[in-house]
NUBATI-366739 format. One record per residue: residue in one letter; x, y, z of N, C-alpha, C, O, CB in turn; residue number from 1. Coordinates in Angstrom, 1 decimal, padded with zeros to 4 digits, m for minus. Glycine has a CB too. Layout:
<sites>
SITE  aa     n.X     n.Y     n.Z    ca.X    ca.Y    ca.Z     c.X     c.Y     c.Z     o.X     o.Y     o.Z    cb.X    cb.Y    cb.Z    i
SITE   A       X       Y       Z       X       Y       Z       X       Y       Z       X       Y       Z       X       Y       Z  NUM
...
</sites>
This chain:
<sites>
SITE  aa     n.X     n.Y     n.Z    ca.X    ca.Y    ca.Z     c.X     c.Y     c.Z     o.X     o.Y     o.Z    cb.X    cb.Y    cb.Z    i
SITE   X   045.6   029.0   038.1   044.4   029.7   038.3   043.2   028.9   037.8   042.3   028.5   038.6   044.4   031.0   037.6    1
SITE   X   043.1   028.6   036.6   042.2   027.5   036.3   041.9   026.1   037.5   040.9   025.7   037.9   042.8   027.0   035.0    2
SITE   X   042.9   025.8   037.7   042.9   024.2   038.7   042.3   025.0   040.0   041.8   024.3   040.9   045.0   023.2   039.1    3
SITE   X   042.3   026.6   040.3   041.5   026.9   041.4   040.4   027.0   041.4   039.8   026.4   042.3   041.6   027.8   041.9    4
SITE   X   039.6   027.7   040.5   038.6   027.5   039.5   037.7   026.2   039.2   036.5   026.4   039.4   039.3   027.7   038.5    5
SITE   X   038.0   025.1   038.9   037.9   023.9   038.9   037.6   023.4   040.5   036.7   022.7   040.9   039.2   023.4   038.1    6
SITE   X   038.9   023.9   041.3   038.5   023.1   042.7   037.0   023.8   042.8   036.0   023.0   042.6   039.6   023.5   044.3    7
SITE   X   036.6   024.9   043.0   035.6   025.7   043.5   034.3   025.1   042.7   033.2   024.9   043.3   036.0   027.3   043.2    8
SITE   X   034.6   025.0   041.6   033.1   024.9   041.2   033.1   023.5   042.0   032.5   023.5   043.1   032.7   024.8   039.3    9
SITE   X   033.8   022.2   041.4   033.7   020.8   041.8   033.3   021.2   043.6   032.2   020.8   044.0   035.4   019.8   041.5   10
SITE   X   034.2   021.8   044.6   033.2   021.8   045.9   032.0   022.5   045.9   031.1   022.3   046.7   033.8   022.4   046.9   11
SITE   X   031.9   023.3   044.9   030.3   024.0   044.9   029.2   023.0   044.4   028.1   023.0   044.9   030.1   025.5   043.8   12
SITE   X   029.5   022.2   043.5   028.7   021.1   042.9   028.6   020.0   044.1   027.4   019.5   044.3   029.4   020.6   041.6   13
SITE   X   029.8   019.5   044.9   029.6   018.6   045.6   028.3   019.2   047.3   027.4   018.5   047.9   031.3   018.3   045.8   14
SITE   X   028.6   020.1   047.4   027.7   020.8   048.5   026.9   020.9   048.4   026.1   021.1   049.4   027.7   021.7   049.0   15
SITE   X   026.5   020.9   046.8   024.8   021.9   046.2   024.6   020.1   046.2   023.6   020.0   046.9   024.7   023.4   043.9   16
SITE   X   025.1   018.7   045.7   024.6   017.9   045.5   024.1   017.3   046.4   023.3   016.4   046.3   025.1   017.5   044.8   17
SITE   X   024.7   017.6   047.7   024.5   016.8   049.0   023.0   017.5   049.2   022.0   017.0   049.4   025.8   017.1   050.3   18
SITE   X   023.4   019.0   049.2   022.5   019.2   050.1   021.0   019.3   049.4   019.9   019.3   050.0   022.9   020.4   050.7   19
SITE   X   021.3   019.3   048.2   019.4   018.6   047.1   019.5   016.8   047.4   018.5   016.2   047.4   019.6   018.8   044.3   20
SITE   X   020.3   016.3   047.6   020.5   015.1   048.0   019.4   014.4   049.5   018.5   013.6   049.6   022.3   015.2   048.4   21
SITE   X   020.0   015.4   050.4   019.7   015.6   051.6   017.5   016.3   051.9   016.6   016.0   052.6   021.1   016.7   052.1   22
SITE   X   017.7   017.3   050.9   016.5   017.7   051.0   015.6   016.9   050.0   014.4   016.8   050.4   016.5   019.1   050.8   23
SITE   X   015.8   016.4   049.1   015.0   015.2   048.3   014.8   014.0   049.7   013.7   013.5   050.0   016.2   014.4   046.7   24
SITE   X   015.8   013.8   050.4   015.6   012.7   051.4   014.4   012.4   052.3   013.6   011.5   052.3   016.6   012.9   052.2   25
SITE   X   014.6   013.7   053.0   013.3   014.6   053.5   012.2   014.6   053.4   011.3   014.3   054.2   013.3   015.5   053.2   26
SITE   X   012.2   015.1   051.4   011.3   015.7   051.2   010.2   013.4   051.2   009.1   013.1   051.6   011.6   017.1   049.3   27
SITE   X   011.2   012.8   050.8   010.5   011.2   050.7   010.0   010.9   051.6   008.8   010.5   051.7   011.2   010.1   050.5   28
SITE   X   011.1   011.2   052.8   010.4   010.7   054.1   009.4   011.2   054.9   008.9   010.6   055.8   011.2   010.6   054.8   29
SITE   X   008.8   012.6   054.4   007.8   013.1   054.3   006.4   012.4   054.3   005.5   012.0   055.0   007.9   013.7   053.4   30
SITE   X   007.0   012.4   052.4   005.7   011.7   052.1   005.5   010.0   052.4   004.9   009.3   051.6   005.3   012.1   050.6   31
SITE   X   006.1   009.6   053.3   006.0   008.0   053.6   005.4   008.4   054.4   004.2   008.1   054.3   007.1   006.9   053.8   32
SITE   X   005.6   009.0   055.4   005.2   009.6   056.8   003.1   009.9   056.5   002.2   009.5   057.2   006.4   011.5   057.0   33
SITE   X   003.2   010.6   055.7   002.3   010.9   055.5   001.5   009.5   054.7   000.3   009.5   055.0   002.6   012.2   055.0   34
SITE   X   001.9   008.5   053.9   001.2   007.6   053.6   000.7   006.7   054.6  m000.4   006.3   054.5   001.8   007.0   052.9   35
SITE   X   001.7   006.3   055.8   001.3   005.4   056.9   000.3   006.2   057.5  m000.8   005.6   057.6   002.6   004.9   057.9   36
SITE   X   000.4   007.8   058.1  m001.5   008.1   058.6  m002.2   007.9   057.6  m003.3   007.5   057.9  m002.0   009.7   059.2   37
SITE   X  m002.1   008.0   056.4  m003.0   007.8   056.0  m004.1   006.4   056.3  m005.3   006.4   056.6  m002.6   008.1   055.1   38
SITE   X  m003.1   005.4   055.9  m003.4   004.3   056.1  m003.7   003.2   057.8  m004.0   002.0   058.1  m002.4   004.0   055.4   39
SITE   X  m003.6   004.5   058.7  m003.4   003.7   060.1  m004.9   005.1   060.0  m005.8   004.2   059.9  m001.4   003.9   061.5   40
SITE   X  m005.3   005.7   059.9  m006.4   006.6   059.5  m007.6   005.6   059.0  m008.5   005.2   059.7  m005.9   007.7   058.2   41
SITE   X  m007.3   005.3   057.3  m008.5   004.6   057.3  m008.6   003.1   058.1  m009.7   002.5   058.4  m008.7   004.6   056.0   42
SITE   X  m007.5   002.6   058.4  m007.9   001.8   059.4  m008.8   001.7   060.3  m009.6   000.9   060.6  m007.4   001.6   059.7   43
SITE   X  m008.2   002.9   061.0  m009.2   003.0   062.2  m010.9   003.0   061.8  m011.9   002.6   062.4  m008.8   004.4   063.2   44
SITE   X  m010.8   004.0   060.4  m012.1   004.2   060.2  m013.0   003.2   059.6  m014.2   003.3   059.8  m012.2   005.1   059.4   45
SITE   X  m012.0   002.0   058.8  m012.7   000.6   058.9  m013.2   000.1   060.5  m014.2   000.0   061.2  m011.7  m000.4   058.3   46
SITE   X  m012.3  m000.2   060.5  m012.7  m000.6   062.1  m014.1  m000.4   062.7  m015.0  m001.2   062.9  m011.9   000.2   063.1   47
SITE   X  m014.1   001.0   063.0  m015.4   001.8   063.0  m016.6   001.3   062.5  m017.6   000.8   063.1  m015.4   002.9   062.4   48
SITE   X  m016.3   001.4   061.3  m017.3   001.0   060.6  m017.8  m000.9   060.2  m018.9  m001.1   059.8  m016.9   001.8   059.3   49
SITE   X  m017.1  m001.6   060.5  m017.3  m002.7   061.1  m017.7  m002.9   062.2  m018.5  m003.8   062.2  m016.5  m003.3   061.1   50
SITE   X  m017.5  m002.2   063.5  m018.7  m002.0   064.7  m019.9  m002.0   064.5  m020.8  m002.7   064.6  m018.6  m000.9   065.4   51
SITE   X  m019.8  m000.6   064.0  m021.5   000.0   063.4  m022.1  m000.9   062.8  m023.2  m001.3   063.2  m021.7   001.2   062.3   52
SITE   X  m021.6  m001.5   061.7  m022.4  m002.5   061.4  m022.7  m003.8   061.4  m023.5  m004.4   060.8  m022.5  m002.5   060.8   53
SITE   X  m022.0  m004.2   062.3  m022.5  m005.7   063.1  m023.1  m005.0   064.2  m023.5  m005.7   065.2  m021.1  m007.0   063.7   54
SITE   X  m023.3  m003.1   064.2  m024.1  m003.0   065.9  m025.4  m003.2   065.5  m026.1  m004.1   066.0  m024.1  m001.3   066.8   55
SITE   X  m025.9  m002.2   064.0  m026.8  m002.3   063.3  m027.7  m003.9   063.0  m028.9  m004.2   063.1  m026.1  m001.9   062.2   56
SITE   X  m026.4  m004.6   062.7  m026.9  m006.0   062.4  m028.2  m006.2   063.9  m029.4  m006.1   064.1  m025.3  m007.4   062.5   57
SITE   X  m027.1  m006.4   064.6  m028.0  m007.0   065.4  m029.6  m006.4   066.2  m030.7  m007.0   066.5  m027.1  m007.3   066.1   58
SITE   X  m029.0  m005.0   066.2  m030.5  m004.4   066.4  m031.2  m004.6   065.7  m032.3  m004.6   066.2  m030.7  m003.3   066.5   59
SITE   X  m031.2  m004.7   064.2  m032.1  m005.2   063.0  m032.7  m006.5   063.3  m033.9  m006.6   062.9  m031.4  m005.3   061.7   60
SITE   X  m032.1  m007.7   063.9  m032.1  m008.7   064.3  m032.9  m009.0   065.7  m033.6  m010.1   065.8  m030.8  m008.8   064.2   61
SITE   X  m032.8  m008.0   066.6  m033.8  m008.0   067.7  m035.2  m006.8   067.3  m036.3  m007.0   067.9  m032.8  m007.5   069.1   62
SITE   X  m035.0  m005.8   066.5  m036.8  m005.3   066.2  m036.8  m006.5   064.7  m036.9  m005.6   063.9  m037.1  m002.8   065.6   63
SITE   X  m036.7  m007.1   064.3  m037.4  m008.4   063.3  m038.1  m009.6   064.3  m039.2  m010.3   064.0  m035.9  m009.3   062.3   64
SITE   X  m037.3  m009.9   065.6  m037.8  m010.2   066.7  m039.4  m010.2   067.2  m040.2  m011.0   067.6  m037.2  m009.7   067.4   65
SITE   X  m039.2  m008.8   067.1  m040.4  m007.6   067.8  m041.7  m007.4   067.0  m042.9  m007.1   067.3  m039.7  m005.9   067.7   66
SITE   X  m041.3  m007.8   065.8  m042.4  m007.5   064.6  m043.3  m008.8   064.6  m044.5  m009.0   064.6  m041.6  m007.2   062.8   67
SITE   X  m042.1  m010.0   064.8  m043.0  m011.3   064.8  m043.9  m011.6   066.0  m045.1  m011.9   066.0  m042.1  m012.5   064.7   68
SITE   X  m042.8  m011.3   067.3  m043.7  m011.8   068.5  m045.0  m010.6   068.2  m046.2  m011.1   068.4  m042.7  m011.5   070.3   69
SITE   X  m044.9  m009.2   067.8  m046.2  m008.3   067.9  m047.6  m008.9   066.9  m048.8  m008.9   067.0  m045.7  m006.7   067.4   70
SITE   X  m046.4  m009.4   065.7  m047.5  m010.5   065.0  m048.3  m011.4   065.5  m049.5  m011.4   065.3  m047.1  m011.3   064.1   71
SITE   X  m047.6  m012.7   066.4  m048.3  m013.2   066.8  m049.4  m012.5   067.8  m050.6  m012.9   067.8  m047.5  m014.0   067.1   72
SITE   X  m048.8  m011.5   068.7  m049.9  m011.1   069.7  m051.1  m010.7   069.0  m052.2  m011.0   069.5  m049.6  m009.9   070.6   73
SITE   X  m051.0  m010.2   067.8  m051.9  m009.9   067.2  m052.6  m010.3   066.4  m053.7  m009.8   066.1  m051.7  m009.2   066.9   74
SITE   X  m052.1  m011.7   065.9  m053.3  m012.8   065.6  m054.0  m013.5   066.6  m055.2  m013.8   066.5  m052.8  m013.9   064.7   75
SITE   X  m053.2  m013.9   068.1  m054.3  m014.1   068.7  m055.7  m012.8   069.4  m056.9  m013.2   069.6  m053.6  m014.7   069.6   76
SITE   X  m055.2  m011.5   069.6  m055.6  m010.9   069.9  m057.5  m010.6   068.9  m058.7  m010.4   069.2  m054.5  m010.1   069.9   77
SITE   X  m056.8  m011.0   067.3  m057.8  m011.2   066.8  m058.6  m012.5   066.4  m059.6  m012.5   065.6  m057.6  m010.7   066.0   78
SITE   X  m058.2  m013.4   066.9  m058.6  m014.8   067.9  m059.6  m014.2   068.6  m060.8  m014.2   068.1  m057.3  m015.4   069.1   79
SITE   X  m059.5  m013.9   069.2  m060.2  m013.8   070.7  m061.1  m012.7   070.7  m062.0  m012.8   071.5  m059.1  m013.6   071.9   80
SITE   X  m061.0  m011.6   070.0  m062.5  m010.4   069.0  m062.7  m012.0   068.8  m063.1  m012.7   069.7  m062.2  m008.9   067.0   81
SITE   X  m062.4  m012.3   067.5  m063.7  m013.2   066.4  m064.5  m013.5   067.4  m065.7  m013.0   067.5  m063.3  m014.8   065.4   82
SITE   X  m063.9  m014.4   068.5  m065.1  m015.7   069.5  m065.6  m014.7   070.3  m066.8  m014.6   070.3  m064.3  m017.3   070.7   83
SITE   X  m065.1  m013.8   071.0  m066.2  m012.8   071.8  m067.2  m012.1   070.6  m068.3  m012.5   070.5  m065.2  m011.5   072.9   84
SITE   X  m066.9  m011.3   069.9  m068.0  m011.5   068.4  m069.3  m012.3   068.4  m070.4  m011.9   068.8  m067.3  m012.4   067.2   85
SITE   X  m068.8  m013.6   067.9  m069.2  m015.4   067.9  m070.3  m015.1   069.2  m071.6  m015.2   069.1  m067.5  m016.9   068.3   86
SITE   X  m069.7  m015.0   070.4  m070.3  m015.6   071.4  m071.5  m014.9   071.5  m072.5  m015.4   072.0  m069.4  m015.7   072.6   87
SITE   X  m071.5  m013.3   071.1  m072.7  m012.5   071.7  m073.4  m012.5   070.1  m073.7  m011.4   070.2  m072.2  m010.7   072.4   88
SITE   X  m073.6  m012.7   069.5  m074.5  m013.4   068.5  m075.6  m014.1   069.0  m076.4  m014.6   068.2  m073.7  m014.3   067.7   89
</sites>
C-alpha cells in the first residue's frame, strides 16, 4: 500500500512538474515575444525620426537660403532709395 502511495504522489509530482515546466516555458516565450516588438517598435520609430529630421534639416537649409537672397534684395533695394533720394536733392 505504501509503494502505491509513493507511485501516486511521484506521478502527481512528475505531471504537476511538467506542466509548471511547460507553462513557465510559455510564460518566457511570451515575454521574448513581446521584447522583439518592442524593439522592431522603436525601431521603426527611430527611423521616423531620422526622416523628420534630415526633412527639417534641409528645409532649415533652404528658408537660411531665403533670408540671405531677401537680404541681399534688400540692401540693394536700399541702394537704389539712397541715389533716387541723392538724385532729387
Amino acid at each position: 500500500m505504501d509503494n502505491l502511495y509513493t507511485v501516486l504522489i511521484t506521478a502527481v509530482t512528475v505531471l504537476g512538474s511538467a506542466s509548471a515546466f511547460r507553462f513557465y516555458e510559455r510564460k518566457m516565450e511570451k515575454k521574448r515575444e513581446d521584447e522583439f516588438q518592442y524593439r522592431y517598435d522603436c525601431r521603426d520609430r527611430i527611423t521616423k525620426l531620422e526622416a523628420l529630421l534630415e526633412e527639417s534639416s534641409k528645409e532649415k537649409d533652404e528658408l537660411r537660403k531665403m533670408v540671405l537672397n531677401l537680404s541681399v534684395e534688400l540692401a540693394t533695394l536700399r541702394t537704389k532709395i539712397e541715389l533716387l533720394e541723392n538724385t532729387k536733392k
